[in-house]
Kinemage of the C-alpha trace (Angstrom):
@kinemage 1
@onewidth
@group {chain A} dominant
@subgroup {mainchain}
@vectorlist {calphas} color= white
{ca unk a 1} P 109.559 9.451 96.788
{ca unk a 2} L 108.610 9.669 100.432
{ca unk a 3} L 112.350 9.703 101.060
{ca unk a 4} L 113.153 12.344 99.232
{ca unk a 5} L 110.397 14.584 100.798
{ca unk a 6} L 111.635 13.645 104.496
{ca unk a 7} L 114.717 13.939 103.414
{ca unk a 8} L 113.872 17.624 102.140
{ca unk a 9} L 111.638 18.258 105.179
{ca unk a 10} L 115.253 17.300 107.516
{ca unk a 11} L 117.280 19.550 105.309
{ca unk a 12} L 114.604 22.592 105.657
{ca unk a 13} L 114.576 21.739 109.695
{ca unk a 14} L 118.371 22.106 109.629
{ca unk a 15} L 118.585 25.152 108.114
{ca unk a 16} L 115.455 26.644 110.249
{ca unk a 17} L 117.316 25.526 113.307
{ca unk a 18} L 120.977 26.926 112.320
{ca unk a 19} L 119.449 30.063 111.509
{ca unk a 20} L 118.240 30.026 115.116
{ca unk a 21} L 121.384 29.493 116.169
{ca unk a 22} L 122.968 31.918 114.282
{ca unk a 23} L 120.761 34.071 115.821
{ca unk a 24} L 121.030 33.711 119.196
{ca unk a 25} L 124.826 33.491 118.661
{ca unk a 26} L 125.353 36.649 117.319
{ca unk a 27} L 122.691 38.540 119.919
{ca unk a 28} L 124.552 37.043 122.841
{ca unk a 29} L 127.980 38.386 121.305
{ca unk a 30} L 126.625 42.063 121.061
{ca unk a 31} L 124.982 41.221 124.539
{ca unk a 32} L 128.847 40.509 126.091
{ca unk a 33} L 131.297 42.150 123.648
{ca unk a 34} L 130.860 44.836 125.567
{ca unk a 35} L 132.146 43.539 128.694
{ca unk a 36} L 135.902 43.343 127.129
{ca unk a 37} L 136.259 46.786 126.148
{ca unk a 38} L 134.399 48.386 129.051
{ca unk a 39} L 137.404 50.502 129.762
{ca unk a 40} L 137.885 51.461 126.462
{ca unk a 41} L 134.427 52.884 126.551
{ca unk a 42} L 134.523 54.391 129.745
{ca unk a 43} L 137.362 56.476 128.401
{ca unk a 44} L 135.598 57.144 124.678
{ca unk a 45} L 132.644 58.255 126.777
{ca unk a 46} L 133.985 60.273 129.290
{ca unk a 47} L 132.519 57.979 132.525
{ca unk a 48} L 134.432 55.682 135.347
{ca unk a 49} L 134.354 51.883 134.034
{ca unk a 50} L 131.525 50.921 136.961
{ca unk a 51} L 129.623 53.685 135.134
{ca unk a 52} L 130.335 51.972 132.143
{ca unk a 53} L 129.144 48.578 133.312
{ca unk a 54} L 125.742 50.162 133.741
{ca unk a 55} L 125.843 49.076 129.673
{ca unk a 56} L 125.465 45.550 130.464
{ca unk a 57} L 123.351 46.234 133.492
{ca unk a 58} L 120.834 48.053 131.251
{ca unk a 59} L 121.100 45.102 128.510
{ca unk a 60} L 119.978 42.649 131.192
{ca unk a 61} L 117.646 44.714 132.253
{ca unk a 62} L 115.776 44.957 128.747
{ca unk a 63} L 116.372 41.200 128.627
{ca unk a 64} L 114.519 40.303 131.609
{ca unk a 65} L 111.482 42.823 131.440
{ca unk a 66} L 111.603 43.955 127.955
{ca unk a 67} L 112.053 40.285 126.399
{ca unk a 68} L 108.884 38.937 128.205
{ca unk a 69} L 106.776 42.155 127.874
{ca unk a 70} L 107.356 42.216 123.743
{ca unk a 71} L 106.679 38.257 123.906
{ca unk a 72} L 103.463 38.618 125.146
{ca unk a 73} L 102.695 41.630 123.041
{ca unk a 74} L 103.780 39.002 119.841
{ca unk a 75} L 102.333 36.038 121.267
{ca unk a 76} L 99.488 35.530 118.314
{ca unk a 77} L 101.643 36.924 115.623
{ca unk a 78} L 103.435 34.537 113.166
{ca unk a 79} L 106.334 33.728 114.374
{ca unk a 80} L 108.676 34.161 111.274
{ca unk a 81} L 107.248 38.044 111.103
{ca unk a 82} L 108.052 38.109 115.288
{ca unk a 83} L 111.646 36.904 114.579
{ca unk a 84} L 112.569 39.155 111.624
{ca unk a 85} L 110.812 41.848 113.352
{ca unk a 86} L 113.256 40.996 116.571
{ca unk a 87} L 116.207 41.515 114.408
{ca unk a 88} L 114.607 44.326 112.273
{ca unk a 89} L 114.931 46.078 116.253
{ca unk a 90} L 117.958 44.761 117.071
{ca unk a 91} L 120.451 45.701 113.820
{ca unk a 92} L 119.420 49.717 113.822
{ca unk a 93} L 119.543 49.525 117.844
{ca unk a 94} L 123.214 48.442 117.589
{ca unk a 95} L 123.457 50.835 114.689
{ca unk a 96} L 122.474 53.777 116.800
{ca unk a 97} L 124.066 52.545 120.168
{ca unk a 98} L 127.297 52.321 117.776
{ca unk a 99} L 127.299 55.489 116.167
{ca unk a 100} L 125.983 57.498 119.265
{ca unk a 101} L 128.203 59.235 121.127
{ca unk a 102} L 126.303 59.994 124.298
{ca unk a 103} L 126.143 57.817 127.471
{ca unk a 104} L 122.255 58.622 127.776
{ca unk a 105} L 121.553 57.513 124.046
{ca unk a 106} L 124.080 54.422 124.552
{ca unk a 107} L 121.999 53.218 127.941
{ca unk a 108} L 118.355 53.256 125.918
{ca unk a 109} L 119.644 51.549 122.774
{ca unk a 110} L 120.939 48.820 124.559
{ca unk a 111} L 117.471 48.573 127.164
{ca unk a 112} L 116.547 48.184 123.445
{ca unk a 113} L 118.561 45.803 121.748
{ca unk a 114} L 118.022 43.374 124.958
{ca unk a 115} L 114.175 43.862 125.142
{ca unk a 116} L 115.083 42.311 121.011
{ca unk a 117} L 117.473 40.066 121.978
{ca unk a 118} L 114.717 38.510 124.745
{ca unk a 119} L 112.085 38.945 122.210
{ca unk a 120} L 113.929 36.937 119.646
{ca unk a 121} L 114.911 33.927 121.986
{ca unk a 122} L 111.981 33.254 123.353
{ca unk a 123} L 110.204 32.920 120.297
{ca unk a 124} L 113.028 30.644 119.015
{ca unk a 125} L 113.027 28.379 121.903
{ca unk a 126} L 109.151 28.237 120.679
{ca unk a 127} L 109.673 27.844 116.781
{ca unk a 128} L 112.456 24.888 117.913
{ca unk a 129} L 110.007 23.178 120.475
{ca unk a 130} L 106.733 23.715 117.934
{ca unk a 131} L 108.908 22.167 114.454
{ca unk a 132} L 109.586 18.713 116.498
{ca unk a 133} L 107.142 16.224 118.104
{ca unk a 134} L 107.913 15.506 121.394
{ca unk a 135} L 110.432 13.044 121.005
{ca unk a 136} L 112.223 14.978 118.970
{ca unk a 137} L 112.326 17.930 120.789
{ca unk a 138} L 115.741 17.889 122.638
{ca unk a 139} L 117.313 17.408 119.301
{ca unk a 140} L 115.816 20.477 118.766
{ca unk a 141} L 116.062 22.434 121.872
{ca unk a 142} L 119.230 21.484 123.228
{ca unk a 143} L 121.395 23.081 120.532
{ca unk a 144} L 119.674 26.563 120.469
{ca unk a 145} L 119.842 26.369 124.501
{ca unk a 146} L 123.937 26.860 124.891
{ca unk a 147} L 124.150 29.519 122.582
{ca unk a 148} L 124.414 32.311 124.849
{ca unk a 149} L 127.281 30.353 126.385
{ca unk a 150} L 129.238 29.601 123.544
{ca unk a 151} L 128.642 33.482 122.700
{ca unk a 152} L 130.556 34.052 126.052
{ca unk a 153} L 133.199 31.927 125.448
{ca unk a 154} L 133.853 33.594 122.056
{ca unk a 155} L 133.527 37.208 121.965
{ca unk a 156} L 134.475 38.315 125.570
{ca unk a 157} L 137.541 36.916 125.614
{ca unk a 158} L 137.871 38.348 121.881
{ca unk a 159} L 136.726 41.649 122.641
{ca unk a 160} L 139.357 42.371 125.251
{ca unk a 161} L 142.266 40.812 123.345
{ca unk a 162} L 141.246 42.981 120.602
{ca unk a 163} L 141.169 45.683 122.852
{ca unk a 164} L 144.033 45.160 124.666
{ca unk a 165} L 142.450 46.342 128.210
{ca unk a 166} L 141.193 43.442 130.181
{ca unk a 167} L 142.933 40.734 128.350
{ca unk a 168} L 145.247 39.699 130.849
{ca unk a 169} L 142.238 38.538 133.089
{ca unk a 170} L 141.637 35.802 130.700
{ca unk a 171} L 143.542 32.622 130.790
């Protein structure tokens, strides 16, 4: 019997820690897919391509000040209503950034969607350090940790193959 709990308790941790991952995955993508069609942008809006990199300028930007600034705001909130409230921000700030066809609107949707982004992995680098003991805490922390990384090696280079702009800068 005691088996079959841990072995439900291990099962429940997986799935609490893909989901993390998932997470963090797909918010890095949106955080760089826009670095592989840049151009493409630059010409849908109307701006020069370094204007256009202001987009992941701005996303940074809401990363490093928003991200902290909501964390602390959140810090004695549950952390399950923190993270679906991350992505509640995050899905209608793509949404808008998306459908919008303004440089202005684009800019403060995605100061949005990174002050979410930051929001959500800090509080999953918490929820993975908090649901292990401490020697079981790299198992834990060292698979939501490369995400953003593998989320660059996947959808940049996608995004401008897709594109067909800066797709010859990739190997």
């Amino acid at each position: 019997m005691g088996t079959q709990a841990g072995s439900r308790g291990g099962r429940r941790s997986n799935r609490v820690l893909g989901t993390l991952f998932l997470g963090m995955f797909v918010m890095g993508g949106a955080e760089l897919l826009v670095v592989g069609v840049l151009d493409v942008m630059a010409g849908d809006l109307g701006v020069s391509v370094s204007s256009a990199g202001a987009l992941v300028t701005t996303y940074a930007l809401g990363l490093a000040f928003g991200g902290p600034l909501l964390t602390a705001l959140t810090m004695r909130l549950d952390k399950r209503t923190v993270l679906v409230g991350a992505l509640v921000l995050f899905i209608p700030g793509n949404v808008v950034a998306v459908a919008s066809t303004g440089f202005g609107v684009l800019l403060v949707c995605r100061a949005l969607t990174g002050a979410a982004a930051g929001l959500y992995d800090a509080t999953a680098f918490a929820v993975a350090s908090c649901r292990s003991g401490p020697a079981a805490r790299s198992r834990w922390s060292s698979p939501v940790s490369p995400c953003r990384l593998r989320s660059a090696c996947r959808w940049a280079p996608w995004s401008a193959t897709c594109s067909g702009g800066a797709a010859r800068s990739w190997p």
